[in-house]
C-alpha positions as CSV (number, residue, x, y, z in Angstrom):
1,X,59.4,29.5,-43.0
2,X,59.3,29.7,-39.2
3,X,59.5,26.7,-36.8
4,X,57.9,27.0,-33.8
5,X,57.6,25.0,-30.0
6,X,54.3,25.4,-28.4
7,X,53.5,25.4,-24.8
8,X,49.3,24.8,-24.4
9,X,48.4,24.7,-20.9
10,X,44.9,26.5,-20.5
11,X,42.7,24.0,-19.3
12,X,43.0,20.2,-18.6
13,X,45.8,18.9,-21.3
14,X,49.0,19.5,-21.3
15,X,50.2,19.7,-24.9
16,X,53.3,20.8,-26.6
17,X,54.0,20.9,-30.6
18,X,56.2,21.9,-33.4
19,X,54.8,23.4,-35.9
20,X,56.7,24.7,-39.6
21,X,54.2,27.6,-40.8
22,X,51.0,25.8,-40.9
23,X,52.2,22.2,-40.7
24,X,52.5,20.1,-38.0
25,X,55.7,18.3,-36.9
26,X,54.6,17.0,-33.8
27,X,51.0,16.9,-31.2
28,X,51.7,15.7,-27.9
29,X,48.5,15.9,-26.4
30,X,48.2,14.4,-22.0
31,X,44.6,14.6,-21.3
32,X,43.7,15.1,-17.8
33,X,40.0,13.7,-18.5
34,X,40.7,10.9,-16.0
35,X,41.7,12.9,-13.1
36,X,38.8,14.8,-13.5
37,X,36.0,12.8,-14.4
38,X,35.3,11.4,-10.6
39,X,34.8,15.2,-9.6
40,X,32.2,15.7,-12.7
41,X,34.5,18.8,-13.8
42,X,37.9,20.7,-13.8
43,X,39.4,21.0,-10.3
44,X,41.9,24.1,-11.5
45,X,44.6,23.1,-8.1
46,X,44.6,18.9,-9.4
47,X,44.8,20.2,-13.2
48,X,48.0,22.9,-12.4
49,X,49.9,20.2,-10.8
50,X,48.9,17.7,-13.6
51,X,50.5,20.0,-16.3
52,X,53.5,20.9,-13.8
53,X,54.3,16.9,-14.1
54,X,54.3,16.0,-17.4
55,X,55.0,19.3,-19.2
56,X,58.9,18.1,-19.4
57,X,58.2,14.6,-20.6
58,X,55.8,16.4,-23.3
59,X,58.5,18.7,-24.6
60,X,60.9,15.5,-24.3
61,X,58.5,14.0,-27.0
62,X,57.6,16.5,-29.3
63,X,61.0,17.0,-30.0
64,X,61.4,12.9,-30.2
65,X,58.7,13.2,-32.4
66,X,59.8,16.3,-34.9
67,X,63.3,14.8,-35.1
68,X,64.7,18.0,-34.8
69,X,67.3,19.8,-32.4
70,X,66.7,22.7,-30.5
71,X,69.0,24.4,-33.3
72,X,66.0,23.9,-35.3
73,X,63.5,25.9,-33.2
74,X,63.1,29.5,-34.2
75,X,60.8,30.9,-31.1
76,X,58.9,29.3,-28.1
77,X,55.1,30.1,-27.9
78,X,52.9,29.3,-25.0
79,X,49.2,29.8,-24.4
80,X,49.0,32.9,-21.5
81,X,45.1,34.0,-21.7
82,X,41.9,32.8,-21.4
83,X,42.3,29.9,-19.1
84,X,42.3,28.7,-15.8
85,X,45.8,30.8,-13.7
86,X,47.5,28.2,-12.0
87,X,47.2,26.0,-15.5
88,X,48.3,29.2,-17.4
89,X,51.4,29.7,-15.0
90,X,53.2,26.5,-15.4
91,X,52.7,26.2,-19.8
92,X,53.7,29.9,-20.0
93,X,57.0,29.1,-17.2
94,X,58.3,26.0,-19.3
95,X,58.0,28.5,-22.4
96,X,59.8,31.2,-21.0
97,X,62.8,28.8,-19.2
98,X,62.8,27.3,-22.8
99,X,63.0,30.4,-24.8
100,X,65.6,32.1,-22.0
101,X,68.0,28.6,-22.1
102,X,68.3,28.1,-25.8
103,X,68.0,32.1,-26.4
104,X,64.9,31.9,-28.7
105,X,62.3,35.0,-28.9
106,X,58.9,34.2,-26.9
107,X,55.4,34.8,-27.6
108,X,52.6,34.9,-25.9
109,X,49.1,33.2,-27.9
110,X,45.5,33.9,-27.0
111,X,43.7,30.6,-26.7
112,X,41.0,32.0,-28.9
113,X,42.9,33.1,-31.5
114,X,44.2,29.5,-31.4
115,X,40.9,27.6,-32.1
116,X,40.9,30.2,-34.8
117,X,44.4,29.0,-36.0
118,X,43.1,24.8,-36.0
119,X,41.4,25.6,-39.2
120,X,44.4,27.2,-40.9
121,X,46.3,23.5,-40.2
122,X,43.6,21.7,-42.3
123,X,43.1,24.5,-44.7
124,X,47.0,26.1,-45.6
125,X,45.3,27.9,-48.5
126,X,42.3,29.9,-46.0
127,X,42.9,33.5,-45.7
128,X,40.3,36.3,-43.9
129,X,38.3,37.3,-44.2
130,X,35.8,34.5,-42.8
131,X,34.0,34.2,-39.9
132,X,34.9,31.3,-37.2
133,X,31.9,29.9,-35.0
134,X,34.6,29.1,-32.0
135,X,32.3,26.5,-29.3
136,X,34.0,25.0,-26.3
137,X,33.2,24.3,-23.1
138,X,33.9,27.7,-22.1
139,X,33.6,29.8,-24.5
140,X,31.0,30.6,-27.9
141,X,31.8,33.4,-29.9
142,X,31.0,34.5,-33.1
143,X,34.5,35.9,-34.1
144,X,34.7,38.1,-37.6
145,X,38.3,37.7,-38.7
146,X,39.8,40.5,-40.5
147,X,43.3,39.9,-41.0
148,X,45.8,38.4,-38.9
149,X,45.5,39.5,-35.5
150,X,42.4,41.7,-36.3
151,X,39.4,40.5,-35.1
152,X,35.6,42.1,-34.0
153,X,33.8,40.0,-31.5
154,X,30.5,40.0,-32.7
155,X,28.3,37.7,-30.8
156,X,28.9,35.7,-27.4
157,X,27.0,33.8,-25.4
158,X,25.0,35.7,-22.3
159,X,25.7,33.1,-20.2
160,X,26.4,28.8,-20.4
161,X,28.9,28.2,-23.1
162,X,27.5,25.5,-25.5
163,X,30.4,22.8,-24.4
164,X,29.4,23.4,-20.8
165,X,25.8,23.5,-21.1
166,X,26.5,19.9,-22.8
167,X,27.7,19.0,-19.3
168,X,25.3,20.3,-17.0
169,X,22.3,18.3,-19.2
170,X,24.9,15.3,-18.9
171,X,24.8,15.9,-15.3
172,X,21.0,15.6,-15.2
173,X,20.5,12.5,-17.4
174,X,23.1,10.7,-15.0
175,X,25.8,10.4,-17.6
176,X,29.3,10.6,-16.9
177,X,32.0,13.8,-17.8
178,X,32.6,15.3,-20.2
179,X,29.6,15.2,-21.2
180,X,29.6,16.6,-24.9
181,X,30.6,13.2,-26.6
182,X,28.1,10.7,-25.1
183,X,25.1,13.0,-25.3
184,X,26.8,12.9,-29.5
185,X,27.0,9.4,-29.3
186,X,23.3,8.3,-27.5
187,X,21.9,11.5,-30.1
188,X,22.6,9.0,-33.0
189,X,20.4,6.6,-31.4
190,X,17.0,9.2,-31.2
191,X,14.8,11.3,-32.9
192,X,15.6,14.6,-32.7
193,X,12.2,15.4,-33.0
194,X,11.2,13.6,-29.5
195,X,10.3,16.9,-27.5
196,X,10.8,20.2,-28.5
197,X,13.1,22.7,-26.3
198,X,13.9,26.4,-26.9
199,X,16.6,27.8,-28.7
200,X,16.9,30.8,-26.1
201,X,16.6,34.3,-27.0
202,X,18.6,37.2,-26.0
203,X,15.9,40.1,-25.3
204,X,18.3,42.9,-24.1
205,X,18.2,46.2,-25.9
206,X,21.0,47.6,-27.7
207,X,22.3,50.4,-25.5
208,X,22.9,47.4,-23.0
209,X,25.4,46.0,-25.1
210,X,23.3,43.6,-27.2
211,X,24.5,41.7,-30.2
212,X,22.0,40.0,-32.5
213,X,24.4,37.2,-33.2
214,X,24.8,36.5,-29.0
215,X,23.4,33.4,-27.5
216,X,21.8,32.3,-24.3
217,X,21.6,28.3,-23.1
218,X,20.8,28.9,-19.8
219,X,17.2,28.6,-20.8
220,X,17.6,25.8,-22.6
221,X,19.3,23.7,-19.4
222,X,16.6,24.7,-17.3
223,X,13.7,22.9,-20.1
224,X,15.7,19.8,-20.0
225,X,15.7,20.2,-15.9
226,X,11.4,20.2,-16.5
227,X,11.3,17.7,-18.5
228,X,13.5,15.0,-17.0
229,X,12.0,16.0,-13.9
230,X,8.5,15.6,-15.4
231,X,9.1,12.2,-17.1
232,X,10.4,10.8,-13.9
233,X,7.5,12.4,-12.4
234,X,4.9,10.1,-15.0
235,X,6.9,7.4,-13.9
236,X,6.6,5.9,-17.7
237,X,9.9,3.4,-17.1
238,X,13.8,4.5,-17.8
239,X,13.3,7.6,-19.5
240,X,14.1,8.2,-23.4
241,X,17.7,9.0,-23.0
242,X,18.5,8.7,-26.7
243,X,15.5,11.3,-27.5
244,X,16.3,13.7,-25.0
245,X,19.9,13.7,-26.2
246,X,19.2,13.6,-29.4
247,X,16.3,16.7,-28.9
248,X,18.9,19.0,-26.6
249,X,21.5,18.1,-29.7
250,X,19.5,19.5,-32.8
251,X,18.2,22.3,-30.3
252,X,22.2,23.7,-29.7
253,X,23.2,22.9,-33.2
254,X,20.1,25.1,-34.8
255,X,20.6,27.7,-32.0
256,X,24.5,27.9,-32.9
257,X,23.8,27.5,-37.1
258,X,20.8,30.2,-37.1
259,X,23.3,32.9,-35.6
260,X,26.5,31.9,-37.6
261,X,24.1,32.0,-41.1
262,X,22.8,35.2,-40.3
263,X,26.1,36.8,-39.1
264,X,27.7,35.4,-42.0
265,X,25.1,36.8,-44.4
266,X,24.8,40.1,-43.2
267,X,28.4,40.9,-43.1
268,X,29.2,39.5,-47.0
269,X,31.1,36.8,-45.7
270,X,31.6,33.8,-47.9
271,X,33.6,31.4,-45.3
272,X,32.3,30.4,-41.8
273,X,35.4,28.2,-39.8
274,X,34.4,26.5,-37.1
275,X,36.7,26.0,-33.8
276,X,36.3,24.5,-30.3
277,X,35.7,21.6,-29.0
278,X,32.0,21.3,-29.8
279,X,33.2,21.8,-33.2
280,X,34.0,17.6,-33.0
281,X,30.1,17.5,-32.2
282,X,28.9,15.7,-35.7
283,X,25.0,17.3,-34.9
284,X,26.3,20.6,-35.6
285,X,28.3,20.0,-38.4
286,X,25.8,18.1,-40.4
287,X,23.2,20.9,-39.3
288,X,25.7,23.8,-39.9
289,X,27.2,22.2,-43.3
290,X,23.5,21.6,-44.8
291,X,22.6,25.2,-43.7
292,X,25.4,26.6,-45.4
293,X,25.3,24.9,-48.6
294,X,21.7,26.2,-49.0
295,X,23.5,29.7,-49.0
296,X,26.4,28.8,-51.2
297,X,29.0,29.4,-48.0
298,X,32.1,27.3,-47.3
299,X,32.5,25.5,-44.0
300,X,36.0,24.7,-42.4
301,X,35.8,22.2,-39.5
302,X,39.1,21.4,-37.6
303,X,39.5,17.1,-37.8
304,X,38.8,16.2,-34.6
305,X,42.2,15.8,-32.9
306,X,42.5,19.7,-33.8
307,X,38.7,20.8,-32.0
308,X,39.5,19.9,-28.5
309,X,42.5,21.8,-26.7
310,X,45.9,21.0,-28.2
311,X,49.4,22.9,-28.6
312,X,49.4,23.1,-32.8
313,X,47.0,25.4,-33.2
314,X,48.6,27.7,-30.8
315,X,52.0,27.2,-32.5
316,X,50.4,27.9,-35.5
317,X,49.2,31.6,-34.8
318,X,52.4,31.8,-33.3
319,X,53.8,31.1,-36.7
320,X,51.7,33.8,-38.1
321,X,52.8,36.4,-35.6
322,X,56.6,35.6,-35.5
323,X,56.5,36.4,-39.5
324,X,55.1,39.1,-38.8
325,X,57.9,40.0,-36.6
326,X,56.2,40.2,-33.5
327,X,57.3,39.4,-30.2
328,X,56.2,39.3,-26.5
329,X,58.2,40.4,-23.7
330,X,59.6,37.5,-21.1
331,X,57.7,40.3,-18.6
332,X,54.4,39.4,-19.7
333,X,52.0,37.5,-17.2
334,X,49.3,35.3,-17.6
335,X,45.0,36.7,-17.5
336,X,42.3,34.7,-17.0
337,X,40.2,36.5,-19.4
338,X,41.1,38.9,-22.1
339,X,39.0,39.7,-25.4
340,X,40.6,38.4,-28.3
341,X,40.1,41.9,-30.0
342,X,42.8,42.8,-27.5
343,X,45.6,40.4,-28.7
344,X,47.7,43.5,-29.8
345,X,48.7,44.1,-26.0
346,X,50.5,40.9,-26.2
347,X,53.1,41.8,-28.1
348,X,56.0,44.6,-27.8
């Protein structure tokens, strides 16, 4: 059983772990969500020098928290692709200098691939094939899961992620970042029913490269633009936060359930896991959970420490990998983007 130090970087927290196989050790997680908030998103330069001052202290306690030795540690892993450079450069640095000082192999982890990993810490026993509904704030991907390390991304969303388009419809009712969990929380408080929004549809043709299973919230954004601006417009008092929340809520989480159904239907699946950070959003799981037990399919949420960015998952897949004897060179850089079906090319 492999033991593994985890590096996650990608974003806005800073998290290291230590992970045995598919259990957890330690979760440091550093959120940036207070440096950030003021600016209403991400500033990449703040976030890089976040992570480059507290990625020490964040090893110091994982290991404070794993009570083990650096003895202990088979391999360092660190998150090198999708995710913001600068952010990328410093987890994937501390890895390296780690894995180069205590002479331990390296590995480089595709963030995806670790949302995908989250459900394998709740669920030891889940195997592929299953398909994982992965939702964050940049990023929604129908992902079928063949194996370990095989994947076929078949469905992705044409352009606003779901977790981001949760922001920008934040943005517009006036509430503060990140916007996913208080549109959850003020949804709670309305009827979903209140006014009713698209679900967007993808139209393109398949010689362009359309998926049935892709996604489109752009559409959706702009409805909730109309109708705030509308209900302002009828000057009818403070407008109906709670419904409006409540209505962009059920329209994402039937948009999102709809494709994962289908796509699980069609290709025999049995098992739908769901990663991300919308995955915490409790509209879609009640949605997607009722869905799927009209079908008979299992559903695998994340808890909700393991939905939002954190370094467990990521030492998890490295986990997976390592026993699989796999290993990435101390040559390889970071990427901004790469398709998960490509995780091969990370590894000599």
């Amino acid at each position: 059983m492999s033991v593994i130090l985890a590096v996650e970087s990608s974003c806005d927290e800073t998290s290291v772990a230590i992970v045995k196989n598919r259990n957890i050790l330690s979760n440091v997680i550093a959120s940036q969500i207070k440096l950030h908030e003021q600016y209403g998103g991400v500033v990449p330069e703040l976030a890089s020098r976040k992570h480059l001052e507290i990625v020490n202290p964040c090893i110091d306690k994982a290991l404070e928290e794993s009570q083990l030795s650096w003895n202990d540690i088979d391999a360092i892993a660190a998150t090198v692709t999708p995710g913001l450079v600068g952010s990328l450069i410093v987890g994937m640095t501390a890895a390296k200098t780690l894995a180069m000082v205590h002479h331990k192999p390296f590995l480089g982890i595709h963030h995806l691939e670790g949302h995908i990993y989250a459900s394998y810490l709740n669920e030891p026993d889940l195997e592929p094939p299953f398909l994982c509904l992965l939702v964050s704030g940049g990023h929604t991907s129908l992902i079928h899961v063949k194996a370990s390390g095989i994947y076929e991304n078949i469905g992705s969303t044409r352009d606003d992620a779901a977790g981001e388009a949760f922001d920008k419809v934040a943005r517009l009712l006036g509430l503060p970042y990140p916007g996913g969990p208080i549109i959850d929380k003020l949804a709670k408080q309305g009827n979903p029913e209140a006014f009713k929004l698209p679900e967007g549809r993808v139209s393109l043709p398949h010689n362009q490269g359309f998926h049935p299973y892709d996604s489109s919230f752009s559409g959706l954004k702009t409805a909730m633009l109309r109708l705030i601006t509308k209900l302002k417009e009828e000057k009818r008092g403070n407008l109906p936060i709670e419904d409006l929340c409540a209505s962009f809520q059920f329209t994402v989480a039937k948009a999102l359930t709809k494709r994962a159904i289908c796509a699980c239907l069609d290709l025999n699946l049995t098992k739908i896991a769901v990663g991300g950070g919308v995955a915490a959003n409790s509209g879609l799981r009640q949605h997607l959970q009722q869905e799927a037990d009209k079908h008979k399919l299992q559903v695998f949420f994340p808890p909700l420490k393991l939905c939002t960015d954190n370094a467990a998952m990521i030492a998890c897949a490295a986990c997976d990998h390592f026993n699989h004897n796999l290993r990435s060179s101390l040559s390889l850089g970071v990427a901004s983007r790469m398709n998960i079906e490509n995780v091969s090319k990370l590894y000599q």
